[in-house]
Backbone as numpy.savetxt, mean C-alpha at the origin, in Angstrom:
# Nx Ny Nz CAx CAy CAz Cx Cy Cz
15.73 4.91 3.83 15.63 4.07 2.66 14.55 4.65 1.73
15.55 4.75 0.41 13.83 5.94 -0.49 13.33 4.29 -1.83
12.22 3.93 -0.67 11.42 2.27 -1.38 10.70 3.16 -2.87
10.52 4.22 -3.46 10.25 4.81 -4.55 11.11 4.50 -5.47
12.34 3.95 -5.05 14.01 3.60 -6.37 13.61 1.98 -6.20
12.82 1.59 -5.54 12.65 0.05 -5.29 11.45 -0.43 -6.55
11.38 -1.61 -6.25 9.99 -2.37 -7.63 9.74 -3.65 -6.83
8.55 -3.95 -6.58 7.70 -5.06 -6.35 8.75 -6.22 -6.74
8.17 -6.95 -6.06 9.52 -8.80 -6.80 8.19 -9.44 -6.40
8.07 -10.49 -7.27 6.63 -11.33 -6.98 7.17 -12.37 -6.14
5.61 -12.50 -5.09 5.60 -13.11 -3.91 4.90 -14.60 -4.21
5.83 -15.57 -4.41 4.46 -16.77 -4.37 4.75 -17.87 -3.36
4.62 -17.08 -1.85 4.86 -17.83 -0.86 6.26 -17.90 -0.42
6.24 -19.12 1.11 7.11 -19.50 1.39 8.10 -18.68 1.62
7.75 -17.31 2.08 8.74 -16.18 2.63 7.56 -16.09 3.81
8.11 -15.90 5.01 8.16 -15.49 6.30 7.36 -13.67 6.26
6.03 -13.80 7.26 5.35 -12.13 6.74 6.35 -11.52 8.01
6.69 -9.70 7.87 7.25 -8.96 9.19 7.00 -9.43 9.98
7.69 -9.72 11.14 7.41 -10.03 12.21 7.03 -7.87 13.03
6.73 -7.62 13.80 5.97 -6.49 14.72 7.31 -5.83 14.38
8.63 -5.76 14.75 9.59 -4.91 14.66 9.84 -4.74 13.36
9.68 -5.50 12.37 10.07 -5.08 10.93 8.99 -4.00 10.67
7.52 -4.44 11.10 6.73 -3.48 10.49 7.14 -1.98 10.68
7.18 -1.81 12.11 7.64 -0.94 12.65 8.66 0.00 11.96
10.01 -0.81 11.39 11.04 0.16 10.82 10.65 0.49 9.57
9.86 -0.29 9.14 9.37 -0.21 7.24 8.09 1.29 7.46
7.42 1.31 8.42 6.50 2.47 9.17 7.61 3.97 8.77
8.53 3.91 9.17 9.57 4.85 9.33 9.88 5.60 8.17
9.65 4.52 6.92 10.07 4.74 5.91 9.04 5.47 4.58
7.83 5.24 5.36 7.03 5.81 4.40 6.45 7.54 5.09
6.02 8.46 4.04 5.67 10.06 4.38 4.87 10.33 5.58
3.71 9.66 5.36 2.51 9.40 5.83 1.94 8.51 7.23
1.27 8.82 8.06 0.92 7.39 8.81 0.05 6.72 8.35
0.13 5.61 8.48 -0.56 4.11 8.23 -1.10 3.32 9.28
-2.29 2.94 9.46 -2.83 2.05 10.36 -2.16 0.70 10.03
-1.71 0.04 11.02 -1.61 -1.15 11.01 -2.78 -2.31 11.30
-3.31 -3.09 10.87 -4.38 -4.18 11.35 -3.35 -5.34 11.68
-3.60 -5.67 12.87 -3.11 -7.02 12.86 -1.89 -7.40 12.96
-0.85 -6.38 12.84 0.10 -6.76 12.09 0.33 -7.94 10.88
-0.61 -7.31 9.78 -0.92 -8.27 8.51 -1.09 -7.63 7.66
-2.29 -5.90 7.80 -2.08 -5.37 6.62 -1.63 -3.77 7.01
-2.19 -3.39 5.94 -1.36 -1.64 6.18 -2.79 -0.84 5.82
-3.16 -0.10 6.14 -4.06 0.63 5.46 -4.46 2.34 5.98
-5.06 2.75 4.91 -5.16 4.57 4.44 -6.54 4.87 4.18
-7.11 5.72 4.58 -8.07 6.31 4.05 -7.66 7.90 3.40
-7.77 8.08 2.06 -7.55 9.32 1.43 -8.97 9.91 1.45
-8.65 11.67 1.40 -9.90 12.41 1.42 -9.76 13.54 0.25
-10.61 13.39 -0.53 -10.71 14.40 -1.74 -11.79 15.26 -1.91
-11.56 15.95 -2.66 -13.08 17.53 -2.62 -14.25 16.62 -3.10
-14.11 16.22 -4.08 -15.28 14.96 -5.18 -15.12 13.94 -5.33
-15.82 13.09 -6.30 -16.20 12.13 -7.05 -14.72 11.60 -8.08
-15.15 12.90 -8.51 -14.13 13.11 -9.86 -12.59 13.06 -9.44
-12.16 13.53 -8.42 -11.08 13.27 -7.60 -10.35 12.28 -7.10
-11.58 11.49 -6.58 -11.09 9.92 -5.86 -10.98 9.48 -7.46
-12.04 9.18 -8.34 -11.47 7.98 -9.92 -10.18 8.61 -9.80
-9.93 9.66 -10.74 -8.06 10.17 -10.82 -7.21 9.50 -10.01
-7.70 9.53 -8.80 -6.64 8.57 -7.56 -6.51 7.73 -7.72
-7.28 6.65 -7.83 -7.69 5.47 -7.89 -7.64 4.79 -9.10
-7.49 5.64 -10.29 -7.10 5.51 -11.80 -5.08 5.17 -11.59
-4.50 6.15 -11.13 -3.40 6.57 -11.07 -3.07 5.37 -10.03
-3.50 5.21 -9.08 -2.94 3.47 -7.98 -3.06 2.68 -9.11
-3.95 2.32 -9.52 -4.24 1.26 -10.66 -3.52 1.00 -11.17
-2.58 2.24 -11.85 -1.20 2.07 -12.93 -0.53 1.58 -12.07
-0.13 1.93 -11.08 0.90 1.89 -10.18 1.17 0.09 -9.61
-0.23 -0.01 -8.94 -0.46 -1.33 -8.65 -0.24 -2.21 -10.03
-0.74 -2.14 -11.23 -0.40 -3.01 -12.43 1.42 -2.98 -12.82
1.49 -1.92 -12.58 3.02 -2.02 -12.51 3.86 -2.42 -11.81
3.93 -2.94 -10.20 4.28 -3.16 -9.69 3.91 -4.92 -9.88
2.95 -5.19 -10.17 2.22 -6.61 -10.32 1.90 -6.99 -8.60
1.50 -5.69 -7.88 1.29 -5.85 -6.44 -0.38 -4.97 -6.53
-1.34 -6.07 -6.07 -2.55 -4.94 -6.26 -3.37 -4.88 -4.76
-3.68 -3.82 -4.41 -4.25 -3.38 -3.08 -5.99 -3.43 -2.82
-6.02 -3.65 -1.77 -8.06 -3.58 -1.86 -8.75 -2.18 -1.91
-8.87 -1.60 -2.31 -9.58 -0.22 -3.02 -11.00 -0.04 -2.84
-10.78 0.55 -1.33 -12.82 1.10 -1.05 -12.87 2.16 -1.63
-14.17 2.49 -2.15 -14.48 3.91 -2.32 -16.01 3.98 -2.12
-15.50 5.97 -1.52 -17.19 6.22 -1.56 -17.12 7.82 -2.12
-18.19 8.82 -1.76 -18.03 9.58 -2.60 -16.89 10.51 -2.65
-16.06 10.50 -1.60 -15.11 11.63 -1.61 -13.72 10.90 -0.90
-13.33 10.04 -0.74 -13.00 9.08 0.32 -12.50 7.76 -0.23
-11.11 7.60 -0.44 -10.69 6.06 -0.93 -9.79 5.46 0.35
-10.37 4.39 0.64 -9.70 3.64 1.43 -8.74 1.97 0.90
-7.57 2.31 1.30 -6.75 1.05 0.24 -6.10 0.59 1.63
-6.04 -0.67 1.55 -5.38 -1.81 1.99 -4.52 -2.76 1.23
-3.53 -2.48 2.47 -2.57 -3.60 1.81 -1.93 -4.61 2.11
-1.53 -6.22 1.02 -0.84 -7.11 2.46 -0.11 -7.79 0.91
0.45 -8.93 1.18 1.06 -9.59 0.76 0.11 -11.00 0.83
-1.16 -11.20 -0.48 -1.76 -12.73 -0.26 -0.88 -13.82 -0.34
-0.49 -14.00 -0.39 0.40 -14.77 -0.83 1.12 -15.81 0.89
1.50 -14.53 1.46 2.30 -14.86 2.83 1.25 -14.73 3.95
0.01 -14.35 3.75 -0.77 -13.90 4.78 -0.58 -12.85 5.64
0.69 -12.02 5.04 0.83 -10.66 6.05 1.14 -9.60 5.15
2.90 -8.92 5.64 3.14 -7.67 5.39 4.93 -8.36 4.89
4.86 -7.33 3.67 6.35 -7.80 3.38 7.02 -6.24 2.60
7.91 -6.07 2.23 8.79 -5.17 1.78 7.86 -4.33 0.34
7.28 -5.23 -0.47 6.62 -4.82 -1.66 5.17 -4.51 -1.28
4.58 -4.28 0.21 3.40 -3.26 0.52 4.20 -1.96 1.33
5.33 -1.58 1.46 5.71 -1.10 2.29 5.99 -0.38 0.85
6.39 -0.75 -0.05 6.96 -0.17 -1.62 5.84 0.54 -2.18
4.61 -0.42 -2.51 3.67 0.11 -3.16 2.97 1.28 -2.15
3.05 1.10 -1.22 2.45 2.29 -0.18 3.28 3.60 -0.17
4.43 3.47 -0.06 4.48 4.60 -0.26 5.19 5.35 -1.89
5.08 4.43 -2.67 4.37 4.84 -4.33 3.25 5.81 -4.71
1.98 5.22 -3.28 0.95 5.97 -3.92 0.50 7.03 -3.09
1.53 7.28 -2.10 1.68 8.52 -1.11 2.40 9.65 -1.62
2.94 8.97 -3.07 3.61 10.26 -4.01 2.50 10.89 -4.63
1.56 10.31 -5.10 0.30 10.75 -5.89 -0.72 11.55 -5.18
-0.42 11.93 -3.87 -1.88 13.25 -3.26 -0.48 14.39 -2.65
């Protein structure tokens, strides 16, 4: 399934988060591995040469996340962005972090 031809649908509740086997096949679908927490969120730590490197990244999710109207938690330190992701809304993991994740696995 290529979730890059897909777009965010807004979440305001009252949908059911993955249950452990959904996460699992939606895992399948993205480039990259992803830590799972919990089975609730998804999360990445990216590694760049600089400073100047991670903003660009983190500039470029930004669009991505505003476009999608799905926005992720965004650590940074000096070389190093760490993003998390869930669905507030449902308290877990749903189809549109599985979308936006691997959106911004096109961008490194």
């Amino acid at each position: 399934m290529d979730l890059t031809q897909q777009k965010c649908v807004p979440c305001e509740g009252g949908v059911k988060p993955f249950e452990k086997s959904e996460i699992e096949i939606y895992l399948t679908y993205l480039k990259t591995a992803w830590e799972v927490d919990d089975n609730k969120k998804i999360e990445k730590k990216f590694k760049f040469k600089d400073f100047k490197e991670v903003m660009e990244f983190v500039n470029k999710v930004a669009s991505i996340a505003e476009s999608e109207g799905h926005h992720p938690y965004i650590g940074i330190s000096y070389n190093v962005v760490e993003i998390e992701i869930w669905t507030h809304a449902i308290g877990g993991l749903s189809v549109n972090d599985f979308i936006l994740a691997r959106k911004i696995e096109d961008l490194v």
